[in-house]
C-alpha positions in Angstrom: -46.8 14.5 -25.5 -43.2 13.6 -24.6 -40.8 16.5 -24.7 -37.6 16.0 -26.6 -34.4 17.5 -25.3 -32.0 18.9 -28.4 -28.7 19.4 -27.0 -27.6 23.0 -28.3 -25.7 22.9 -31.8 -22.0 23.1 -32.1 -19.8 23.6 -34.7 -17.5 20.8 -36.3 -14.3 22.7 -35.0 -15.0 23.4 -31.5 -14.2 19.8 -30.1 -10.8 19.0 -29.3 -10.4 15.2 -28.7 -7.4 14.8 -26.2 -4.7 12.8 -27.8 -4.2 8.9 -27.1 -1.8 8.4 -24.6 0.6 5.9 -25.5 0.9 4.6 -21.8 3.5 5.0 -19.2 5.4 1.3 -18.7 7.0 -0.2 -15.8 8.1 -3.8 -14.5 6.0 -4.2 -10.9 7.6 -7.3 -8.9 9.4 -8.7 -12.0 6.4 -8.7 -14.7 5.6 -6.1 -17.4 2.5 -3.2 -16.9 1.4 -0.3 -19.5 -0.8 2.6 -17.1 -2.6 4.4 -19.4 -4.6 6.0 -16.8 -3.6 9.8 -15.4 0.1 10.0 -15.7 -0.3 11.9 -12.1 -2.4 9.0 -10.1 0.2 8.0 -7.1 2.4 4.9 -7.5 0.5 3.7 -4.2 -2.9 4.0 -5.6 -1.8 2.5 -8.9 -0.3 -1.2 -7.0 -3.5 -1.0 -4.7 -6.4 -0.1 -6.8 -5.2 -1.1 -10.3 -3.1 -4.1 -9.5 -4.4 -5.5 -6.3 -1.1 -5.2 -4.5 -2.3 -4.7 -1.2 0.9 -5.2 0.7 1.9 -1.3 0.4 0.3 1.0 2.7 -1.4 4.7 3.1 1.1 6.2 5.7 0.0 9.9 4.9 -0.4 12.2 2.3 3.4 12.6 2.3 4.5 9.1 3.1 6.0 10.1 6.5 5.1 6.6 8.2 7.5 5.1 6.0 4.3 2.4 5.5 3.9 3.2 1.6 7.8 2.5 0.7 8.8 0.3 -2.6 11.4 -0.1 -4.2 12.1 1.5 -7.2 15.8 0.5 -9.2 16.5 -0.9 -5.6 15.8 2.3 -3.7 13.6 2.6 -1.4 11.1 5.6 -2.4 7.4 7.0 -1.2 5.1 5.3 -3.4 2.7 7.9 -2.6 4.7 10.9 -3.3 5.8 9.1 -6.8 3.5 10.0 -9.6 3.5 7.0 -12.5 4.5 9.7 -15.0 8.1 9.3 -13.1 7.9 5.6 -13.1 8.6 4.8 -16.9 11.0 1.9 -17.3 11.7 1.8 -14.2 11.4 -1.2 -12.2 9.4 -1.3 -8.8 9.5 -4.1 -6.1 6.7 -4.5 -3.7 6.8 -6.3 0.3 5.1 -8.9 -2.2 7.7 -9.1 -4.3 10.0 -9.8 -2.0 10.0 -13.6 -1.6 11.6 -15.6 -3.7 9.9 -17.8 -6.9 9.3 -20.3 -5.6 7.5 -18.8 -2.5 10.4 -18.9 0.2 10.7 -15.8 2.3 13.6 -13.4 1.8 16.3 -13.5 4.7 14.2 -10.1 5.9 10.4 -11.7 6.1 11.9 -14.7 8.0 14.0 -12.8 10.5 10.9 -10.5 11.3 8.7 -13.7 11.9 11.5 -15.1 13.7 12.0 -11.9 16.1 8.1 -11.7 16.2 8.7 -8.0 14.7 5.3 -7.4 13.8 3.0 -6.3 15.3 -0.3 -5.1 14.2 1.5 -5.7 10.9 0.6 -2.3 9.0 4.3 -1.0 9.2 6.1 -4.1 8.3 6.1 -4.1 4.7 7.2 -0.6 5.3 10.0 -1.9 7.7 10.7 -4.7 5.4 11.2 -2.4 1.8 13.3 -0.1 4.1 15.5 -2.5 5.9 15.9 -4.3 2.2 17.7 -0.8 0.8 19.8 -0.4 3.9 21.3 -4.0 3.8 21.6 -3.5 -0.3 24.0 -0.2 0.6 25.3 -1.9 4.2 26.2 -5.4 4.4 26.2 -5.2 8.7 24.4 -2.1 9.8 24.8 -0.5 13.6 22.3 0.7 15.4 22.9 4.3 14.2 22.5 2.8 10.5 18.9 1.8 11.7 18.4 4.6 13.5 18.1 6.5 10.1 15.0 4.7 8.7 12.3 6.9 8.4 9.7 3.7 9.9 7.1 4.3 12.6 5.9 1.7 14.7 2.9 2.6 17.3 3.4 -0.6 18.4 6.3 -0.9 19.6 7.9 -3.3 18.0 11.1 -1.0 17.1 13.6 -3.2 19.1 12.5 -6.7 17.8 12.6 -5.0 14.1 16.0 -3.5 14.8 17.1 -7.4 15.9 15.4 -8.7 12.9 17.4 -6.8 10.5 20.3 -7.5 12.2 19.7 -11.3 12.1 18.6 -10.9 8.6 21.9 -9.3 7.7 23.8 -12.2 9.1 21.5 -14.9 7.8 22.1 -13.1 4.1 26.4 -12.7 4.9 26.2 -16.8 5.6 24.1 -17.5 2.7 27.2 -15.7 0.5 30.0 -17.0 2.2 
């Protein structure tokens, strides 16, 4: 004879259903998202798992490679130090999100194919987010400005990504004047 398992009896009241959440929402690369998973899941796991974005990278548990950077309101920021529960309405650009409509590359994407600045490739969309805050605050940036962007390259491309955003900065001036 089959035994039958009867879970233990509980009382009406001692279940607590957690509340619905309402969902935290965001613009990603121009179009709308509601997360309604955990509010704490990291921005970066959030664009790679959820949304397929595969352009940011891991660069640490505390984004110190500068390989996980986005932008977020035009600032470049750790996507994996940024829990979604900070993210509402606020509007976050990926490497992907970087070209224009109609596919052409930003001034940045073509000056680092141009300058052959990268490499293995795992740091560029982190050089790319990065550089794309710096010219946003300084229109020609020196060496020092460059300098100052928390990127790391093990392959040594440092010097062709430093002429890159140089070249990228003039390409963008001329496109103004």
């Amino acid at each position: 004879m089959a035994q039958v398992h009867v879970p233990p009896h509980r009382s009406p009241g001692s279940v607590e259903p957690e509340p619905a959440r309402t969902g935290i929402g965001l613009q990603v690369n121009g179009e709308h998202f509601q997360h309604t998973g955990d509010p704490q899941m990291p921005l970066l796991w959030y664009l790679r798992d959820v949304l397929k974005l595969g352009g940011t990278r891991y660069g640490g548990e505390h984004g110190e490679s500068g390989a996980d950077l986005v932008l977020v309101d035009g600032k470049a920021r750790s996507a994996v130090a940024l829990p979604m529960a900070k993210l509402a309405g606020r509007q976050v650009t990926t490497v992907e999100g970087l070209a224009q409509p109609d596919g052409s590359l930003h001034p940045l994407q073509q000056a680092f194919v141009d300058e052959d600045a990268i490499g293995c490739g795992y740091c560029t969309p982190g050089w790319l987010i990065a550089a794309a805050d710096l010219l946003r605050r300084r229109r020609e940036p020196s060496d020092a400005d460059i300098d100052t962007l928390p990127n790391l390259c093990r392959c040594g491309c440092q010097t062709r990504a430093r002429r890159a955003i140089k070249r990228a900065a003039k390409a963008m001036k001329e496109s103004k004047a």
